[in-house]
C-alpha positions in Angstrom: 22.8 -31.0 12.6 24.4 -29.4 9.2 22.2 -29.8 6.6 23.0 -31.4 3.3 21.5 -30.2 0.6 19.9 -27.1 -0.8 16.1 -27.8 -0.2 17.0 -28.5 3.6 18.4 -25.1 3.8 15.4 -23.8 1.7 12.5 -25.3 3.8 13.8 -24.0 7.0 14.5 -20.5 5.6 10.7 -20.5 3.9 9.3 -21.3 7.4 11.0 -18.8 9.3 8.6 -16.3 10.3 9.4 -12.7 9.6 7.9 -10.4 12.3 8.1 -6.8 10.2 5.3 -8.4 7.6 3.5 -10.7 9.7 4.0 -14.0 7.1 6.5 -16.6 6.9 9.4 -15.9 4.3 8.3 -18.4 1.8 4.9 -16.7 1.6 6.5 -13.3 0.6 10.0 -14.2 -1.0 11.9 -16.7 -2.9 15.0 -19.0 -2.3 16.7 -18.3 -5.5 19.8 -19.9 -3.9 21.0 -22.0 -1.0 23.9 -24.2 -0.1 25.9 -25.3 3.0 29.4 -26.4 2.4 32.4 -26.1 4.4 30.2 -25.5 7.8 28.6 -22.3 6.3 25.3 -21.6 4.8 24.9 -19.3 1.8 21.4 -18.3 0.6 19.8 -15.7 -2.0 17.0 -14.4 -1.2 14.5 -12.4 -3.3 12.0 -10.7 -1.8 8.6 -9.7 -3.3 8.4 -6.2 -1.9 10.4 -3.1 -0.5 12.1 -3.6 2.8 15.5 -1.3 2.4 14.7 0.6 5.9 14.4 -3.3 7.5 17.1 -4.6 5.9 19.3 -4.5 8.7 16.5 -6.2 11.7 15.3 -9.0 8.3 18.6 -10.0 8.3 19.2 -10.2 11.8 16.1 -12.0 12.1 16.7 -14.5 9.4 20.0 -15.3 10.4 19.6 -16.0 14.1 16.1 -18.5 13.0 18.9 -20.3 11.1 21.7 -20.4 13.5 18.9 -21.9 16.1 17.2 -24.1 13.4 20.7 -25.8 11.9 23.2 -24.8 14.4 25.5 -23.2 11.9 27.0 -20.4 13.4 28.3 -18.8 9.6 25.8 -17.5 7.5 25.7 -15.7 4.6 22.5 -14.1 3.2 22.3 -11.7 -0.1 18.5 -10.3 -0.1 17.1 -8.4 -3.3 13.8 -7.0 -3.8 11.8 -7.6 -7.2 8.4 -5.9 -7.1 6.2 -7.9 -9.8 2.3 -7.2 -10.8 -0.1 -8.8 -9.3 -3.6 -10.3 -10.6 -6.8 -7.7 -11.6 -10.2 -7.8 -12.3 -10.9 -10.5 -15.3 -10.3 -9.1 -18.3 -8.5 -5.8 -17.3 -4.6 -5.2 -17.6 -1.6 -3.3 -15.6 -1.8 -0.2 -16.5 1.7 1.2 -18.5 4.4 1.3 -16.5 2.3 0.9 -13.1 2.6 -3.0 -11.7 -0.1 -2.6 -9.1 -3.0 -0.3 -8.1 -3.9 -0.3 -4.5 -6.9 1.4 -3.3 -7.0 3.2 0.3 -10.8 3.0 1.0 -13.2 3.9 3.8 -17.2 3.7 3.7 -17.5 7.3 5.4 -15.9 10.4 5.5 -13.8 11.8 8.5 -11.4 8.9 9.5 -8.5 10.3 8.3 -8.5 7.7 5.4 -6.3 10.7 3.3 -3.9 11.6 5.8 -3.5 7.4 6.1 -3.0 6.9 2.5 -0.3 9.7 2.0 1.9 8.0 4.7 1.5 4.5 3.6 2.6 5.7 -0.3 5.7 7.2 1.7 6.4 4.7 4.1 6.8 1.9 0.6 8.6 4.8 -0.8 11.6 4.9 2.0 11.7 1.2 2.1 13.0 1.2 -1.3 9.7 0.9 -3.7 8.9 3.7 -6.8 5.5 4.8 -5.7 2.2 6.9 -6.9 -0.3 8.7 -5.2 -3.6 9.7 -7.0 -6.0 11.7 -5.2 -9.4 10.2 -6.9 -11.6 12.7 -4.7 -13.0 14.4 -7.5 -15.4 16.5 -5.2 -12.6 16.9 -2.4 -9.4 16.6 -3.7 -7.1 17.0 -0.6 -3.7 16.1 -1.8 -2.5 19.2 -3.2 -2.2 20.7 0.3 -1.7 17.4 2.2 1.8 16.9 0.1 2.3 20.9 -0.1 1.4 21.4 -4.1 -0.8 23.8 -3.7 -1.1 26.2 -6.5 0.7 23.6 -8.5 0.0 23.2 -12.2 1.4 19.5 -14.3 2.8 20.6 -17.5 2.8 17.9 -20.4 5.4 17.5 -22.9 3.4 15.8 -25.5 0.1 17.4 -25.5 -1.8 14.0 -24.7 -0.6 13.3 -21.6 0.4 15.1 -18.1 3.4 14.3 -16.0 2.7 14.0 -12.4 4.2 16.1 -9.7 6.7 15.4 -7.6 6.7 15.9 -3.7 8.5 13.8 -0.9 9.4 11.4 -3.8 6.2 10.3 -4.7 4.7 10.8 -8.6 1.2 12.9 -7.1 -1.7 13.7 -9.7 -5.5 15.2 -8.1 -7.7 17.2 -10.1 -6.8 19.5 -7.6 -4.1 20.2 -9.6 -6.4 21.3 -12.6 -8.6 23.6 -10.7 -8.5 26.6 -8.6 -8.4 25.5 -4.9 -12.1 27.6 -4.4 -13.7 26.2 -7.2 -16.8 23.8 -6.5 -16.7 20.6 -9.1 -20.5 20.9 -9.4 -20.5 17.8 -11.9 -22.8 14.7 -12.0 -21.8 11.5 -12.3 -21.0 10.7 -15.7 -18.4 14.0 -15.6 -16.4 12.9 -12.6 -16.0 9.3 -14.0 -14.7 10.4 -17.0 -12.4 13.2 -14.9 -10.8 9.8 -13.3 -10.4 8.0 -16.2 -8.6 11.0 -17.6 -6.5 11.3 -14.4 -5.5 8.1 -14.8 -5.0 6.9 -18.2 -3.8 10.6 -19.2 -0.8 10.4 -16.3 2.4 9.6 -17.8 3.2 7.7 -15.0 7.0 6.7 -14.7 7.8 2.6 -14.0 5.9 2.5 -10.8 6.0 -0.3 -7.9 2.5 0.5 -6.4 0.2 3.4 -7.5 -1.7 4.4 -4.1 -5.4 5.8 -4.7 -6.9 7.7 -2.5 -10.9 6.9 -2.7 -13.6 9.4 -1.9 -15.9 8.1 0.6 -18.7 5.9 -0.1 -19.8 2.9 -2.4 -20.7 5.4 -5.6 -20.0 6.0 -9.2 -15.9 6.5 -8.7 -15.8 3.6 -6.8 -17.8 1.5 -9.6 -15.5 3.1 -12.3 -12.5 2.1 -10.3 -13.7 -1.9 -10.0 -15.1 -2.4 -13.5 -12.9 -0.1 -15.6 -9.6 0.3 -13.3 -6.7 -2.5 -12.9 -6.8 -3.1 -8.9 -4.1 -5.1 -7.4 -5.9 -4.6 -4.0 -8.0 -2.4 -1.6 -7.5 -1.3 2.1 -9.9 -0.4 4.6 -9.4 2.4 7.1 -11.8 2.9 9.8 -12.3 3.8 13.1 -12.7 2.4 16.3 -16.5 3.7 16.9 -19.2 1.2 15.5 -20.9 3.8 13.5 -17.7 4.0 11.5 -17.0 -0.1 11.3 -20.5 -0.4 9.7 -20.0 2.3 6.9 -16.3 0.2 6.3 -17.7 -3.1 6.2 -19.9 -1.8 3.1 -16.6 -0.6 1.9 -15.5 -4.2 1.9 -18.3 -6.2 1.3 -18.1 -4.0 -2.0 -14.1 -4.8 -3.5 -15.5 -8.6 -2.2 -18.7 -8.6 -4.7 -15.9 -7.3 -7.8 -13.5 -9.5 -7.4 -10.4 -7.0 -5.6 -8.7 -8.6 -2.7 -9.1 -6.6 0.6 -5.6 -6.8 1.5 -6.5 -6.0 5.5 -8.4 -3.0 7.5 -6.4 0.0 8.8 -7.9 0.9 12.5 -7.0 5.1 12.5 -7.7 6.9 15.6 -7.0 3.9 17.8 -5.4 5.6 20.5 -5.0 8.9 22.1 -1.9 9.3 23.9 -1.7 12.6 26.2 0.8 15.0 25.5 0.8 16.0 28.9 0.8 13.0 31.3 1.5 10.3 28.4 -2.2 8.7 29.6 -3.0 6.4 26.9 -6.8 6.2 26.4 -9.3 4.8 23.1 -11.8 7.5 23.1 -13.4 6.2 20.2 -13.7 2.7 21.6 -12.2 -0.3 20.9 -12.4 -3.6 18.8 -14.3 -2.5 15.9 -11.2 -3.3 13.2 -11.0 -6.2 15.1 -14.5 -7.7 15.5 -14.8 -6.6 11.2 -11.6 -8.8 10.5 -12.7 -11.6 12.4 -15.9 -11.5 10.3 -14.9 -11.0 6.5 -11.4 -13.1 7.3 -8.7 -10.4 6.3 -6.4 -9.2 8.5 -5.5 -5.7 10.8 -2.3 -4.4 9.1 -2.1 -1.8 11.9 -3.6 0.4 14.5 -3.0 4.0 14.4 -2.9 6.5 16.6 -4.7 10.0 17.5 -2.2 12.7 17.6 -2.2 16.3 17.2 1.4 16.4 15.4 0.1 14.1 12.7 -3.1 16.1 11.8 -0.7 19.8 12.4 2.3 17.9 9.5 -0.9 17.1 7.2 -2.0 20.7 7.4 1.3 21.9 6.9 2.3 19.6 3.8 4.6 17.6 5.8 3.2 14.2 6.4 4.3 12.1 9.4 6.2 9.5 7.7 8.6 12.3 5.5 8.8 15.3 8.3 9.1 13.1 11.8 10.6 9.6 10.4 12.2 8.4 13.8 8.2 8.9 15.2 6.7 6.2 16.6 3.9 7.6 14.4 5.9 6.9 11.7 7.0 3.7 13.0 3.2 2.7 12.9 2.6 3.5 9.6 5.7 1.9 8.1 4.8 -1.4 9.9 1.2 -0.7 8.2 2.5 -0.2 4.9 4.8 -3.5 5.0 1.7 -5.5 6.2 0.1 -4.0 3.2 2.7 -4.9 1.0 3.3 -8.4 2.7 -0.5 -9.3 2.0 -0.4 -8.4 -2.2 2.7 -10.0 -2.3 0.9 -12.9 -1.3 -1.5 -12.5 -4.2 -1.1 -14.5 -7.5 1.1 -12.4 -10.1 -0.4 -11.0 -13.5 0.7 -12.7 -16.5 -2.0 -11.1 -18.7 0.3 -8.1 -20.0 2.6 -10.9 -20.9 0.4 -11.9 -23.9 0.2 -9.9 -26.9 -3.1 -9.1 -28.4 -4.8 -11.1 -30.6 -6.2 -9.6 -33.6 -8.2 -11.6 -36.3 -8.6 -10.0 -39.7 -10.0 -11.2 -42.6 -7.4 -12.2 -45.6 
């Protein structure tokens, strides 16, 4: 049956599930129009994150859900994409021209949590989304070679502030940058705070969707600093399969919990080694641990990735997976991560807080 008025057409499109983010289109978009007149349906759609390399399978998707729900055969569909900021930690704000700060975390060191936050930052970056990439590893900044900067030096046009560099389309900024690659950062604690705050309030940062940080491991001062002094949008937690690393992570997570940053879902790396020979898929490292940690805090798996050579030999080289090897299923794995990702804050309530103006009282 045809429907007849605009919120018919509306609640069917907000249930329709769409497969590429893992929520239902009204959890993640907005009807901003929708008719049916003359036997055809007409809707505008206006999606709260990138999707340009999907565009082709969302609209393919969305139109058959309608064909079958309504049994209108001619539909038209006009999707845009509006990235907006999402709420932070009580009291903070966005920082300039960056709408939201997501945090790629892991409790221990060695599960490829680096290599994992490179690729998502690209994958958001080919579906359409300006995107950052801050290397917050004071100790073991990895970036500069990871995106192939090394020996790179930011210049700044105003003497306050630093432009980031620019590799694979994504604004990059490490401290690795600032130093020579041999040199130790022998610094306590207060030092490398301050060294994060400088990287990122001192970035001239240009009109970013999502600024990816890269954590160092651990539950320590730069992760403090990041939850009580840093805007966070969200935080994602990569692990791997093995138990030893799940129980690290899930200190990771019980951490953004107990400061108020939504854990926007766990990232299993390493899930899967698939022979290069024989194509004999086997998890070496075990299995279930992103799972059973899911089930327990309530958050979701945004992906499982897998154990290959090629990704670890296009990370050495400063090629990641996702820019070097697109049509990989590698690839294809971390783009289906990074829409999850993006799925899950868009989700989140927006921030209204840089909206206001401040107040200032002065005596008259």
């Amino acid at each position: 049956m045809t429907p007849s008025t605009e919120s018919d057409v509306s609640k069917v499109l907000k249930s329709i599930e769409i497969r590429d983010f893992g929520q239902k289109l009204g959890e993640i978009a907005r009807i901003t129009s929708a008719e049916s007149r003359d036997g055809r349906i007409s809707a505008a759609i206006e999606f709260g994150l990138p999707f340009e390399r999907a565009r082709e399978s969302i609209t393919d998707a969305i139109t058959a859900a309608v064909r079958d729900e309504l049994g209108v055969d001619d539909v038209y569909l006009d999707l845009s994409a509006k990235i907006v900021a999402h709420g932070v930690q009580r009291n903070l704000k966005p920082l300039p021209n960056v709408r939201n700060v997501i945090a790629v975390a892991s409790g221990k060191g060695g599960v490829g949590k680096s290599t994992v936050a490179v690729n998502l930052a690209l994958a958001l970056a080919a579906d359409g989304a300006s995107v950052g990439l801050l290397d917050a590893d004071i100790y073991g900044p990895s970036m500069p070679h990871m995106v192939g900067l090394v020996g790179s030096r930011p210049v700044s046009e105003d003497g306050a502030t630093m432009d980031p560099l620019e590799a694979h389309g994504l604004q990059v900024m490490s401290i690795g940058f600032l130093i020579d690659p041999d040199q130790p950062m022998v610094w306590r604690g207060p030092m490398v705070t301050s060294a994060l705050n400088q990287l990122l309030n001192q970035t001239a940062w240009r009109d970013l969707d999502y600024l990816i940080v890269d954590m160092p491991p651990g539950t320590g001062d730069i992760q403090l600093t990041l939850a009580q002094q840093v805007p966070v949008s969200g935080a994602v937690i990569v692990t791997t399969p093995q138990d030893i690393a799940a129980i690290d992570a899930r200190k990771g997570l019980a951490m953004f919990r107990k400061v108020s940053i939504p854990v926007l879902g766990i990232i299993e790396n390493m899930s899967t080694h698939v022979c290069s020979s024989c194509g004999h898929e086997e998890a070496i490292f075990g299995a279930g641990g992103a799972e059973r940690m899911a089930e327990d805090f309530d958050v979701g798996v945004l992906g499982s990735l897998p154990l290959d050579a090629r990704i670890r030999e296009q990370a050495d080289s400063g090629q990641p997976t996702v820019a070097s090897d697109p049509e990989s299923p590698a690839a294809d794995a971390y783009r289906s991560a990074s829409r999850r990702m993006a799925a899950a804050l868009a989700t989140q309530s927006r921030d209204y807080a840089a909206k206001f103006p401040n107040i200032v009282v002065e005596d008259s």
